[in-house]
PyMOL Python script that loads the backbone (N, CA, C, O; Angstrom):
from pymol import cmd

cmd.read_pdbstr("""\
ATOM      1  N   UNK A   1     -42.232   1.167 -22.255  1.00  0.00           N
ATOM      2  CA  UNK A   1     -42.435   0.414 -21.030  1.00  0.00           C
ATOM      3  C   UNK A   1     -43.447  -0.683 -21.321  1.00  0.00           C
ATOM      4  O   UNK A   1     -44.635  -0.411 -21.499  1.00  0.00           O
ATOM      5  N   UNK A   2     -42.983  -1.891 -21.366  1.00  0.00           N
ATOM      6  CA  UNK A   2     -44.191  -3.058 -21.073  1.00  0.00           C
ATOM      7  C   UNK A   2     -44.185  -3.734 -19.998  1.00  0.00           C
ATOM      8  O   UNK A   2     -43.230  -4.433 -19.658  1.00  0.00           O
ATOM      9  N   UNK A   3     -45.613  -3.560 -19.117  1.00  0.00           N
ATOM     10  CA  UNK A   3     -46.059  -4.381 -18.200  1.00  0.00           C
ATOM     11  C   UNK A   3     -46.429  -5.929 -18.650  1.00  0.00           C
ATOM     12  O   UNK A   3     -47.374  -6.251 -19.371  1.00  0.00           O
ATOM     13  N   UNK A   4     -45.164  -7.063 -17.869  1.00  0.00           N
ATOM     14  CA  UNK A   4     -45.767  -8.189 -17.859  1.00  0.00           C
ATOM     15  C   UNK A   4     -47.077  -8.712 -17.974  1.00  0.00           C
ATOM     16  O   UNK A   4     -47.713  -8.911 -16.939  1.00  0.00           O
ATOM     17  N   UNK A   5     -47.591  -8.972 -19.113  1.00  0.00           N
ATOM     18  CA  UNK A   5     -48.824  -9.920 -18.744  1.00  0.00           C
ATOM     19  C   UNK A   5     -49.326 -11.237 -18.040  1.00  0.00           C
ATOM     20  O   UNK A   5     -48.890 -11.981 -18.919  1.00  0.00           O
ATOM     21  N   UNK A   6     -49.714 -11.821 -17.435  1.00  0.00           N
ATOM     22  CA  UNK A   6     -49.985 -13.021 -16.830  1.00  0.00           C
ATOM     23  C   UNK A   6     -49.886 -14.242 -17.455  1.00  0.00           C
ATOM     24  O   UNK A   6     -50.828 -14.599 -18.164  1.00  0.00           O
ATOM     25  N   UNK A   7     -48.625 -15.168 -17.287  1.00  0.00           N
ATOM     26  CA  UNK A   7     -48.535 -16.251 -17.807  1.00  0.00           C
ATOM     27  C   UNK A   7     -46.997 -16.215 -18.940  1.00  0.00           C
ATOM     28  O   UNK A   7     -46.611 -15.377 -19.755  1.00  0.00           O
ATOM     29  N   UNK A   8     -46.398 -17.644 -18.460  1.00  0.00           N
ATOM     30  CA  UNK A   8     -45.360 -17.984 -19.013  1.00  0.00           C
ATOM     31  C   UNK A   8     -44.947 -17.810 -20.622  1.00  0.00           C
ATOM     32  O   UNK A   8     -43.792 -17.768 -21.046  1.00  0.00           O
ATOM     33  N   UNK A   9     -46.185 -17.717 -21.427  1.00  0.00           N
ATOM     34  CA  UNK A   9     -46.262 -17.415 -22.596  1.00  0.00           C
ATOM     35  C   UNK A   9     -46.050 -16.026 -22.963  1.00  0.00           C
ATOM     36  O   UNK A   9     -45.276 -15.666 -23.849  1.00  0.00           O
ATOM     37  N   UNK A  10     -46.694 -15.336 -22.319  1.00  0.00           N
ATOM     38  CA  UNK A  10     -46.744 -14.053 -22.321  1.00  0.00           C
ATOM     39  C   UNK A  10     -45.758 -13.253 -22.078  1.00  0.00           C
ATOM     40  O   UNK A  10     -45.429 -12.300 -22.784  1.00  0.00           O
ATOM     41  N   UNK A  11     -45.051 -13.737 -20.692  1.00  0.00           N
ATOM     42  CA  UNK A  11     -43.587 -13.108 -20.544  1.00  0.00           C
ATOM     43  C   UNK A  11     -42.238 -13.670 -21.442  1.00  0.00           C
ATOM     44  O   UNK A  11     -41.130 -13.174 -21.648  1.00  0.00           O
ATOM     45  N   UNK A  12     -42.637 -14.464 -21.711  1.00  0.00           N
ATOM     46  CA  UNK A  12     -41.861 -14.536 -22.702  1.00  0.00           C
ATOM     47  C   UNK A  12     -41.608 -14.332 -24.012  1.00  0.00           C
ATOM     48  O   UNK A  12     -40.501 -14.520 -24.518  1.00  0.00           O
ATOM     49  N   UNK A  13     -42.887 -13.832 -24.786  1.00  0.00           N
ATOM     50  CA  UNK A  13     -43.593 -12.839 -25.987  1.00  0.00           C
ATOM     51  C   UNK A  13     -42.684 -11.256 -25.523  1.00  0.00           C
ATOM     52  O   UNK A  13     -42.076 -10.546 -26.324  1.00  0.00           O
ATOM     53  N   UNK A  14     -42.826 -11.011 -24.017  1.00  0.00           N
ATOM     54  CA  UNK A  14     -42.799  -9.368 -23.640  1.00  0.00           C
ATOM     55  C   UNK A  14     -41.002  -9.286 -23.856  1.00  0.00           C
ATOM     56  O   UNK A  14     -40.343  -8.459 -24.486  1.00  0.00           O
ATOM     57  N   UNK A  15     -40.564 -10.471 -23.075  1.00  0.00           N
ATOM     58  CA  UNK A  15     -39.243 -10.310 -22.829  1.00  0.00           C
ATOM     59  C   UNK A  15     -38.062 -11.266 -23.541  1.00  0.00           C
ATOM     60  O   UNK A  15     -36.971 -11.444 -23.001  1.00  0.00           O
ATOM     61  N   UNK A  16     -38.413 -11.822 -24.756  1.00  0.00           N
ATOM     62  CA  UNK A  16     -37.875 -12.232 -25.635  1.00  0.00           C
ATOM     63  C   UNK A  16     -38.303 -11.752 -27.085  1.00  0.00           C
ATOM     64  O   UNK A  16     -37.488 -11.131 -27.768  1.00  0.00           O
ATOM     65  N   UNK A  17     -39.639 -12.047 -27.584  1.00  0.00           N
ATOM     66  CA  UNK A  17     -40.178 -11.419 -29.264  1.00  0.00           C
ATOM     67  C   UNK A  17     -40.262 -10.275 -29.005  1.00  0.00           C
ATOM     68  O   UNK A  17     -39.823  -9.594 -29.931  1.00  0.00           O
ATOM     69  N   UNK A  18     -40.720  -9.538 -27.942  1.00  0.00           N
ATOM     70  CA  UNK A  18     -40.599  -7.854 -28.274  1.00  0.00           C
ATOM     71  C   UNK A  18     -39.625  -7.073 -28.214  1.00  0.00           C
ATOM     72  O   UNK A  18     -39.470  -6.017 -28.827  1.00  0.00           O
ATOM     73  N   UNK A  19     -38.821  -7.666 -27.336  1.00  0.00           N
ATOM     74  CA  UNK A  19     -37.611  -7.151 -27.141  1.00  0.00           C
ATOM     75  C   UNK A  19     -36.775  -7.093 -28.603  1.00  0.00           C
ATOM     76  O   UNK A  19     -36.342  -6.057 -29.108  1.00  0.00           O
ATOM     77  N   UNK A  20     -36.641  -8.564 -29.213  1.00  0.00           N
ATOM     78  CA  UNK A  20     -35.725  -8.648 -30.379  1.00  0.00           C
ATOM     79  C   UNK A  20     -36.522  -7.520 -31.654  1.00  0.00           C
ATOM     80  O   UNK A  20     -35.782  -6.745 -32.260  1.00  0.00           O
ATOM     81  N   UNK A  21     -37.856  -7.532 -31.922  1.00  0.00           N
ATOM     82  CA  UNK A  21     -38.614  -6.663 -32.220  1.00  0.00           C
ATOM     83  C   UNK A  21     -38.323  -5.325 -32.379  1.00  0.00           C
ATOM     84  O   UNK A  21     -37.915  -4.716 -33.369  1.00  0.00           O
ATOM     85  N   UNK A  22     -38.602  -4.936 -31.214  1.00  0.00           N
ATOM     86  CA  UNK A  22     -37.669  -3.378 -30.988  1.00  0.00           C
ATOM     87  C   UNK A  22     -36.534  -3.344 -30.749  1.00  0.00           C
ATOM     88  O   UNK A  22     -36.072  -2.316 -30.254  1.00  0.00           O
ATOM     89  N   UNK A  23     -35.652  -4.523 -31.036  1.00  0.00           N
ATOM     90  CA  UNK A  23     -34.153  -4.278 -31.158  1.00  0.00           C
ATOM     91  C   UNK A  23     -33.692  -4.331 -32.422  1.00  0.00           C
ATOM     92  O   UNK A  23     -32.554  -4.122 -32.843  1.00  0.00           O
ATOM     93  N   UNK A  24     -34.989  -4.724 -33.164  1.00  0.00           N
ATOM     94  CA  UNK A  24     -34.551  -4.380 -34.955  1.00  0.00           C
ATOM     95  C   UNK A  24     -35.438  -3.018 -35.573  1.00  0.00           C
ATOM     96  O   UNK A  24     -35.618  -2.664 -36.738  1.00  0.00           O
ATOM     97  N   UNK A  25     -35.831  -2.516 -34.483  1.00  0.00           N
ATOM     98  CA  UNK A  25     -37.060  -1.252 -35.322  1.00  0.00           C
ATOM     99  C   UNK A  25     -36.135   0.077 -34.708  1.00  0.00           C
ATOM    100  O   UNK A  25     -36.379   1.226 -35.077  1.00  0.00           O
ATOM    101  N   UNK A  26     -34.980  -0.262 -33.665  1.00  0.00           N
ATOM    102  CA  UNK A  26     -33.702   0.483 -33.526  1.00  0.00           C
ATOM    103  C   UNK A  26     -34.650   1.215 -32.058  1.00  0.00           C
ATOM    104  O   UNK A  26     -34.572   2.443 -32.031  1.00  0.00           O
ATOM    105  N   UNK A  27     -35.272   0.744 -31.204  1.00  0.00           N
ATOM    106  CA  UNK A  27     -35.434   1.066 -29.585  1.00  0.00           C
ATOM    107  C   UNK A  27     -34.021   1.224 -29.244  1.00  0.00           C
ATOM    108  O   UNK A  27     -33.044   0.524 -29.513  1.00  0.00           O
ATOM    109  N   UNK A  28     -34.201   2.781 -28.303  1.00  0.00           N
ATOM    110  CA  UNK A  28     -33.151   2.827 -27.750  1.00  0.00           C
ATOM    111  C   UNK A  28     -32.820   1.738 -26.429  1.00  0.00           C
ATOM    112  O   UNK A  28     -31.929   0.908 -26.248  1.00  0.00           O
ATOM    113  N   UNK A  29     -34.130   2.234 -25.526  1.00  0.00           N
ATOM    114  CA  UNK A  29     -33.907   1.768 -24.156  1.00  0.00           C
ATOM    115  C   UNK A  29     -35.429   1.084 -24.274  1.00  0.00           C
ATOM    116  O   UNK A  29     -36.203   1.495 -25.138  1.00  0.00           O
ATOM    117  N   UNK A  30     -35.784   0.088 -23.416  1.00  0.00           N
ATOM    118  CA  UNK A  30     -36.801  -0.803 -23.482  1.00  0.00           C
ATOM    119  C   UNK A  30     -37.116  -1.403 -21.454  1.00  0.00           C
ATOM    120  O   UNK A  30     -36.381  -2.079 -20.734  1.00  0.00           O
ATOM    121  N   UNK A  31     -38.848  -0.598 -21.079  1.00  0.00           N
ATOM    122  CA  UNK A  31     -38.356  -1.623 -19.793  1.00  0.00           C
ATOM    123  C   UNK A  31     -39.414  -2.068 -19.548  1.00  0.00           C
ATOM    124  O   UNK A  31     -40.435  -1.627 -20.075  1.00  0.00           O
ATOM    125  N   UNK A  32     -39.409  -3.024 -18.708  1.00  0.00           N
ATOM    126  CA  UNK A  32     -39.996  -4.246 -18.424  1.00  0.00           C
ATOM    127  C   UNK A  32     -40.185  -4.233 -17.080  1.00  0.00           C
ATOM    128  O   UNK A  32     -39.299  -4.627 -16.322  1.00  0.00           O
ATOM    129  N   UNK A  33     -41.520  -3.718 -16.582  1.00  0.00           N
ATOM    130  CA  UNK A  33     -41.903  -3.949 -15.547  1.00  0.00           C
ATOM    131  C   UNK A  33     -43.191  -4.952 -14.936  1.00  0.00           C
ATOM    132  O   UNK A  33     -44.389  -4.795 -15.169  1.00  0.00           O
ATOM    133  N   UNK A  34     -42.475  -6.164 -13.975  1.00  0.00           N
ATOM    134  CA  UNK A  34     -42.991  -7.278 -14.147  1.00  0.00           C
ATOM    135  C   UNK A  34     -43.362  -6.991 -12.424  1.00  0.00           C
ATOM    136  O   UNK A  34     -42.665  -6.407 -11.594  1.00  0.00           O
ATOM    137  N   UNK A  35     -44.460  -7.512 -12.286  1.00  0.00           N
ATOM    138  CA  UNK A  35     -45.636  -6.698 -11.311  1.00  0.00           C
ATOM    139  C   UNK A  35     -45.350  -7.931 -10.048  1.00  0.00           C
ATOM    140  O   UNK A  35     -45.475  -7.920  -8.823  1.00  0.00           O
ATOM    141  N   UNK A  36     -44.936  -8.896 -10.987  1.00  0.00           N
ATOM    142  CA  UNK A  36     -45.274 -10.182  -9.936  1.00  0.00           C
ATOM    143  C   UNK A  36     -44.321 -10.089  -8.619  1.00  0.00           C
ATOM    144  O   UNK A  36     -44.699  -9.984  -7.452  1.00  0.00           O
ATOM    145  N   UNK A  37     -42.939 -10.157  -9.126  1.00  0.00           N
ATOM    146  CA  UNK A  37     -41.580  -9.931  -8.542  1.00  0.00           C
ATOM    147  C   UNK A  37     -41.491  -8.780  -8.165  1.00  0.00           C
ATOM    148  O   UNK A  37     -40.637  -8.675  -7.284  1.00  0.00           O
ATOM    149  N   UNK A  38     -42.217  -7.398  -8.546  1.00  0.00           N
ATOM    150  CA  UNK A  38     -41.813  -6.109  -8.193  1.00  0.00           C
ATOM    151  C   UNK A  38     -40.940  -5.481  -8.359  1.00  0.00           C
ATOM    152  O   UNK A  38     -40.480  -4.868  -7.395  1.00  0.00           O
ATOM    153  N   UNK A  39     -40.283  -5.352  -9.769  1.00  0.00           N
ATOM    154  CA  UNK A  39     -38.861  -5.469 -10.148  1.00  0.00           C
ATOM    155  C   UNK A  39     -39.280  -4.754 -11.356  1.00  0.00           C
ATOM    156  O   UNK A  39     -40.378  -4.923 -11.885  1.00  0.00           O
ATOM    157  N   UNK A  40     -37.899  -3.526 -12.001  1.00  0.00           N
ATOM    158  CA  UNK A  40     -38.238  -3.390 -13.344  1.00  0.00           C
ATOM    159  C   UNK A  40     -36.801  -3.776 -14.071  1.00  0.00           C
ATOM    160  O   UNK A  40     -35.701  -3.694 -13.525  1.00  0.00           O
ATOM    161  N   UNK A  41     -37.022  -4.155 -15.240  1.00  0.00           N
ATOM    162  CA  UNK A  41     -36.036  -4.625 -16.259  1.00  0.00           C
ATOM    163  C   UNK A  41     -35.282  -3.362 -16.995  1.00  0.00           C
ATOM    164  O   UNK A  41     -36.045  -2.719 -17.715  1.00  0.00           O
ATOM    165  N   UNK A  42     -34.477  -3.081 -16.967  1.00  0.00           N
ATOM    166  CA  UNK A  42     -33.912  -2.201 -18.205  1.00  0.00           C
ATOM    167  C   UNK A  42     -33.048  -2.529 -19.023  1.00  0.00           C
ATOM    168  O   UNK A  42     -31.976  -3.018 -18.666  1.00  0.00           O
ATOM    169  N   UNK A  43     -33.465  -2.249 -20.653  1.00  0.00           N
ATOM    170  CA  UNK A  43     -32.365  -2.887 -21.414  1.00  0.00           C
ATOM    171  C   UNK A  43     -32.499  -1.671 -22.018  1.00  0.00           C
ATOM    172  O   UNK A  43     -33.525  -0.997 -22.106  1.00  0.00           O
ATOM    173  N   UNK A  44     -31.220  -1.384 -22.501  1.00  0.00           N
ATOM    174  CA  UNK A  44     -30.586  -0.290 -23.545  1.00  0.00           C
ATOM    175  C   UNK A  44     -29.764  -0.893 -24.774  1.00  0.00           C
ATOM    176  O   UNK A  44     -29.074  -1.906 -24.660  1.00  0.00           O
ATOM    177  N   UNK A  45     -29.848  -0.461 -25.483  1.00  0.00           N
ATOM    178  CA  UNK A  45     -29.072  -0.662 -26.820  1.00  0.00           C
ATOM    179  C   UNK A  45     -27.537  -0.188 -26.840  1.00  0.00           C
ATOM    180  O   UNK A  45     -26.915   0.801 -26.453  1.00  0.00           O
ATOM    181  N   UNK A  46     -27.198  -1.593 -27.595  1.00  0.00           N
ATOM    182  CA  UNK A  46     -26.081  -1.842 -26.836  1.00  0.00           C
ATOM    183  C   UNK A  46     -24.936  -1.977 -28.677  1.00  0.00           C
ATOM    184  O   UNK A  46     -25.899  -2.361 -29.340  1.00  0.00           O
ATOM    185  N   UNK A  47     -24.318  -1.952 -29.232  1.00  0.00           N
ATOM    186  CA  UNK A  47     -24.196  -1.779 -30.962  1.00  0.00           C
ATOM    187  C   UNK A  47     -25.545  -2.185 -31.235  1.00  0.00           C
ATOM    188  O   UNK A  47     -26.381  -1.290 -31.360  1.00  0.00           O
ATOM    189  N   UNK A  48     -25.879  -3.319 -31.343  1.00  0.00           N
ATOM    190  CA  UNK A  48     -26.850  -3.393 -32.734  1.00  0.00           C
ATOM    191  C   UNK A  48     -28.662  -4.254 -31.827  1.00  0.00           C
ATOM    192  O   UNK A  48     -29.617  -4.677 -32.479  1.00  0.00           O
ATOM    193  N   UNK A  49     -28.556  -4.246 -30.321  1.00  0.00           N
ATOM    194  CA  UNK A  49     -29.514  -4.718 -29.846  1.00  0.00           C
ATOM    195  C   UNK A  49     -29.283  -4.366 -28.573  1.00  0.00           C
ATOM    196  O   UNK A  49     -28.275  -3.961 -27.994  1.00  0.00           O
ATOM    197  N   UNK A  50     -30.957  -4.702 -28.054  1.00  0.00           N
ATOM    198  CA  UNK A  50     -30.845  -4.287 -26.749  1.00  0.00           C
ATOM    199  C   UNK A  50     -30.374  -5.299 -26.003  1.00  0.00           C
ATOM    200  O   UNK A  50     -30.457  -6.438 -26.460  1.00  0.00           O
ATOM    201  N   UNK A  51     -29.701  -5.039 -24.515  1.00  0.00           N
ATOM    202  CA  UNK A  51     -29.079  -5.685 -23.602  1.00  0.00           C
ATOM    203  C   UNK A  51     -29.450  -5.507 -22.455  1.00  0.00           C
ATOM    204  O   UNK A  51     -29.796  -4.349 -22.688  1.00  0.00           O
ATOM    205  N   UNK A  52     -29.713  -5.640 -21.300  1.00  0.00           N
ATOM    206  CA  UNK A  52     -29.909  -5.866 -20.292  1.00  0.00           C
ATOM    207  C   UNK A  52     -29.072  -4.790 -19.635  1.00  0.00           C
ATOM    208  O   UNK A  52     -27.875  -4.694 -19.907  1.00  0.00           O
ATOM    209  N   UNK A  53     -29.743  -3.875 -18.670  1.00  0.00           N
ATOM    210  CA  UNK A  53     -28.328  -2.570 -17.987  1.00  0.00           C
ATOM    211  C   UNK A  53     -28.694  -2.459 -16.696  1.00  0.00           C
ATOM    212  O   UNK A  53     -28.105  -1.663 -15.964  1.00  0.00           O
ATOM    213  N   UNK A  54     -29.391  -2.993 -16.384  1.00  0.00           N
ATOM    214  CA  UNK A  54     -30.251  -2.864 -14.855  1.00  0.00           C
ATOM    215  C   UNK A  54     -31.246  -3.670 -14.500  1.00  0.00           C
ATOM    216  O   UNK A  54     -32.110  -3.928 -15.338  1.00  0.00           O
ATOM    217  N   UNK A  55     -31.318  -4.236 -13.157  1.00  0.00           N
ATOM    218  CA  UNK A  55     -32.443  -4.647 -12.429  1.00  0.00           C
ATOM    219  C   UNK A  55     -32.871  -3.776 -11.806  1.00  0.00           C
ATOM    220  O   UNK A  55     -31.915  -3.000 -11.797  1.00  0.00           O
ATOM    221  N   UNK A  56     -33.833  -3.203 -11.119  1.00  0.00           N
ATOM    222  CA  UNK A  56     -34.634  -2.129 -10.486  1.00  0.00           C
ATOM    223  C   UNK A  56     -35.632  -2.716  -9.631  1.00  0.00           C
ATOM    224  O   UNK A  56     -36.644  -3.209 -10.130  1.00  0.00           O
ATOM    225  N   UNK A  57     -35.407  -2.707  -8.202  1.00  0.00           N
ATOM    226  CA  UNK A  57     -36.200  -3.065  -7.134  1.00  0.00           C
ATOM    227  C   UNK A  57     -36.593  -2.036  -6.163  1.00  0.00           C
ATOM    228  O   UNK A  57     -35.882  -1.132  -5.722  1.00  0.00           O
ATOM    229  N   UNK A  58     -37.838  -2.296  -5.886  1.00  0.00           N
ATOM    230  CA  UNK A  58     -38.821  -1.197  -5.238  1.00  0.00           C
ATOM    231  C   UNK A  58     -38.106  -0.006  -4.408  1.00  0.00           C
ATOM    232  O   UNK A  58     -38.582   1.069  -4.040  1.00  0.00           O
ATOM    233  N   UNK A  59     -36.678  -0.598  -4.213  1.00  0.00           N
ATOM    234  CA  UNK A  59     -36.034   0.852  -2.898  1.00  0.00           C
ATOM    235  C   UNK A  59     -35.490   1.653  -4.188  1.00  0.00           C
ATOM    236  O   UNK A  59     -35.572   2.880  -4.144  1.00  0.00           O
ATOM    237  N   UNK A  60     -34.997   1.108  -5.212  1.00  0.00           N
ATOM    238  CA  UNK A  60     -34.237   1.987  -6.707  1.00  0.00           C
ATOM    239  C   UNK A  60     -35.358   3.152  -7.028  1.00  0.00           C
ATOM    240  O   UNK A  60     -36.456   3.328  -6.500  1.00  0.00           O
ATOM    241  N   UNK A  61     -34.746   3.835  -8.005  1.00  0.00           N
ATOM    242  CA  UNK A  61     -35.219   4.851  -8.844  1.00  0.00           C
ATOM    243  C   UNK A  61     -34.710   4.916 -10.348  1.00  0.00           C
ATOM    244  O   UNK A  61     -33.661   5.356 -10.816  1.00  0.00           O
ATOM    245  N   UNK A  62     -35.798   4.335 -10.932  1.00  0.00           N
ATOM    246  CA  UNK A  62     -35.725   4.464 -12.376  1.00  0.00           C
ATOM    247  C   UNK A  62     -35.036   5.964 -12.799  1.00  0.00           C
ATOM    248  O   UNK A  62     -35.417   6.994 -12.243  1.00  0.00           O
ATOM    249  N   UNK A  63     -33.946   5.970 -13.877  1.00  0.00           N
ATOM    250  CA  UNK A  63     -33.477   7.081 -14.225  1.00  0.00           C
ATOM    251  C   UNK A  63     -33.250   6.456 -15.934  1.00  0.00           C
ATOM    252  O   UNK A  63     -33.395   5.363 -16.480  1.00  0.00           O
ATOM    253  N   UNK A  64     -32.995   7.270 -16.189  1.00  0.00           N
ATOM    254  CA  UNK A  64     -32.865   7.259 -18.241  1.00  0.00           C
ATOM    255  C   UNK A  64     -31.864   8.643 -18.961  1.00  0.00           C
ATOM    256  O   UNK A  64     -31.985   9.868 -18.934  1.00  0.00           O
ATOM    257  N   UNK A  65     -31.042   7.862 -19.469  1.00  0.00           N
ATOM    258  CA  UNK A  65     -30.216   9.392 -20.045  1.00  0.00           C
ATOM    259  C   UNK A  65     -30.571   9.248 -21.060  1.00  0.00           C
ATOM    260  O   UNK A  65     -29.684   9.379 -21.903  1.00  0.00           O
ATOM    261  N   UNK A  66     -31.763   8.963 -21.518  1.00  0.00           N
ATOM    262  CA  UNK A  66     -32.645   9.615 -22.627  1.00  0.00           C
ATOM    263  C   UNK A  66     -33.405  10.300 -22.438  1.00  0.00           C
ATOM    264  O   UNK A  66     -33.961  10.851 -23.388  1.00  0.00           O
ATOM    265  N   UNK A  67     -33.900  10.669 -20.672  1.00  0.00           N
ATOM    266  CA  UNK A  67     -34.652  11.553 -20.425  1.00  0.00           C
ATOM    267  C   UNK A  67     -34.182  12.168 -19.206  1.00  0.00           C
ATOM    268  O   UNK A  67     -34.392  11.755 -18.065  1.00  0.00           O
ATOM    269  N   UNK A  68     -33.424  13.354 -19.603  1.00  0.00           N
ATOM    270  CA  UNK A  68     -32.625  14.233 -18.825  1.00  0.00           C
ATOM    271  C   UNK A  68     -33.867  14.435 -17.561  1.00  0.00           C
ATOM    272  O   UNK A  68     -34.981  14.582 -18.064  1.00  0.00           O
ATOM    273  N   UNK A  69     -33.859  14.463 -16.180  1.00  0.00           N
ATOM    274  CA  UNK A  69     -34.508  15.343 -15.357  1.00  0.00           C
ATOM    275  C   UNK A  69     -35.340  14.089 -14.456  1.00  0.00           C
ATOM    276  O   UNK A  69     -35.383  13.850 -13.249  1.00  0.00           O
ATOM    277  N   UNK A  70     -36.082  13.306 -15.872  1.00  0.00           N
ATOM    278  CA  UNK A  70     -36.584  11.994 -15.438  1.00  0.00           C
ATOM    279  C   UNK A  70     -36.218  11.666 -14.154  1.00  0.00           C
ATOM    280  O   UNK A  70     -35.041  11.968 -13.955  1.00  0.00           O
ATOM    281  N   UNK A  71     -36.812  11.119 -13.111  1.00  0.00           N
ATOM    282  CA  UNK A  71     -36.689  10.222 -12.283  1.00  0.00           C
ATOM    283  C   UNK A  71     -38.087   9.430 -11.216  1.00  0.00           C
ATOM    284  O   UNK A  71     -39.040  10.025 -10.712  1.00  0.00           O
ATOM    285  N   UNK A  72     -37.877   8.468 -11.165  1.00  0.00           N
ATOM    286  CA  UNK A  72     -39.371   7.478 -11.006  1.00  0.00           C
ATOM    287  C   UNK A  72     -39.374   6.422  -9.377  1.00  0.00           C
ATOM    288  O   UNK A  72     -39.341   5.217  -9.124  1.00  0.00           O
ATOM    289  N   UNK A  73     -39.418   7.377  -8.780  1.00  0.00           N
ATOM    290  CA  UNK A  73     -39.151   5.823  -8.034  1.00  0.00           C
ATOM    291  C   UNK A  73     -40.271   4.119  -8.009  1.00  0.00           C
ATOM    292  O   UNK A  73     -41.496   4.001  -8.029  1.00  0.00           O
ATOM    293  N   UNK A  74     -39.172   3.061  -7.959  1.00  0.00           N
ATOM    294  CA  UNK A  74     -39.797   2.051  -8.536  1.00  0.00           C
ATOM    295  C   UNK A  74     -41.229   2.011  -7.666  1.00  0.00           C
ATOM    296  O   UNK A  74     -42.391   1.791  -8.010  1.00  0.00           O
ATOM    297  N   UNK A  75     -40.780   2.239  -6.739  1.00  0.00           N
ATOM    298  CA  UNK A  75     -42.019   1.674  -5.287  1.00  0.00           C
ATOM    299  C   UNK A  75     -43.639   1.918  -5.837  1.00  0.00           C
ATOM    300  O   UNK A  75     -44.617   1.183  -5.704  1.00  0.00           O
ATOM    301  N   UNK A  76     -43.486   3.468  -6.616  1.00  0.00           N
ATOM    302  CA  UNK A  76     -44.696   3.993  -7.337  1.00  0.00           C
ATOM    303  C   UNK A  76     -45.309   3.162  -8.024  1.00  0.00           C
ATOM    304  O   UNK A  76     -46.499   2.992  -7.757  1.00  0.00           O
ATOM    305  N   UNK A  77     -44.709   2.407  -9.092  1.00  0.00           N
ATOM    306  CA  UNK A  77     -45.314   1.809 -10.190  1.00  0.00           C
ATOM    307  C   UNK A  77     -45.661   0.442  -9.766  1.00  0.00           C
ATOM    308  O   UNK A  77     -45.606  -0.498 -10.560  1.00  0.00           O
ATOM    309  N   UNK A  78     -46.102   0.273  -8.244  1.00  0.00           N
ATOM    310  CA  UNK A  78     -46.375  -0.577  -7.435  1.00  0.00           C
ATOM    311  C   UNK A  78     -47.594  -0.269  -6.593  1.00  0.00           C
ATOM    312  O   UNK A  78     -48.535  -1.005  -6.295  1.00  0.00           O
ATOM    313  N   UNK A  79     -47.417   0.656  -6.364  1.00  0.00           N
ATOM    314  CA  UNK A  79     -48.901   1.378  -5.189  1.00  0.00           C
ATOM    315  C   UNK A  79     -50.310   1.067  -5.591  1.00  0.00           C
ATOM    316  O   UNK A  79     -50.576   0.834  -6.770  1.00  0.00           O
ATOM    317  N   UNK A  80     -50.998   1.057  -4.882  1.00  0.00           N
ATOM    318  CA  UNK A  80     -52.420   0.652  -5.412  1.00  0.00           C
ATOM    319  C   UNK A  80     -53.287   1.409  -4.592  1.00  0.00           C
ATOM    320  O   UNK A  80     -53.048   1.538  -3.391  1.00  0.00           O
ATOM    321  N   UNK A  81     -54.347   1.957  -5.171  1.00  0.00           N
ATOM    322  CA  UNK A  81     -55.361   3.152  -4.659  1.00  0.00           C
ATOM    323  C   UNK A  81     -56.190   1.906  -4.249  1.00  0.00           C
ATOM    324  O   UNK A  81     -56.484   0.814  -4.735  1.00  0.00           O
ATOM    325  N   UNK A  82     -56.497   2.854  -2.722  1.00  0.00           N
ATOM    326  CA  UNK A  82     -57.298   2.214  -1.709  1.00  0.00           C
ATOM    327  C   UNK A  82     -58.474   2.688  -2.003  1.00  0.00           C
ATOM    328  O   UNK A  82     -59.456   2.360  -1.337  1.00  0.00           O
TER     329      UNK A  82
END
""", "prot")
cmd.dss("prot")
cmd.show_as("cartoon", "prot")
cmd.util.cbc("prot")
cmd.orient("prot")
């Protein structure tokens, strides 16, 4: 999971060089949760790189069939202690 960092440079380091990165070090699934939009990215490997398999917005629930049982809802990885 990588959280967006702040700034155009940066998301595009997270969600272009790391991605191709761990699409040659053989990542299965890769996600990208970008704080700004409130949205998470999922890419899974797809033959030989990762691809894009989902958008995920705050009403969704992150799920992974790499992790049987798993389930996340997005809204969480949003909340902020008062």
């Amino acid at each position: 999971m990588e959280v967006l960092s702040p700034g155009s440079a940066n998301a595009r380091r997270d969600r272009e060089v790391k991605r191709k990165l761990y699409s040659h070090r053989g990542v299965m699934e890769y996600w990208i949760v970008d704080w700004q939009t409130r949205k998470v990215e999922v890419y899974r490997r797809q033959e030989l790189a990762l691809h894009l398999a989902a958008t995920l917005y705050v009403e969704d629930t992150l799920t992974s069939p790499l992790l049987p049982g798993f389930a996340c809802p997005v809204a969480t990885l949003f909340e902020t202690t008062p």
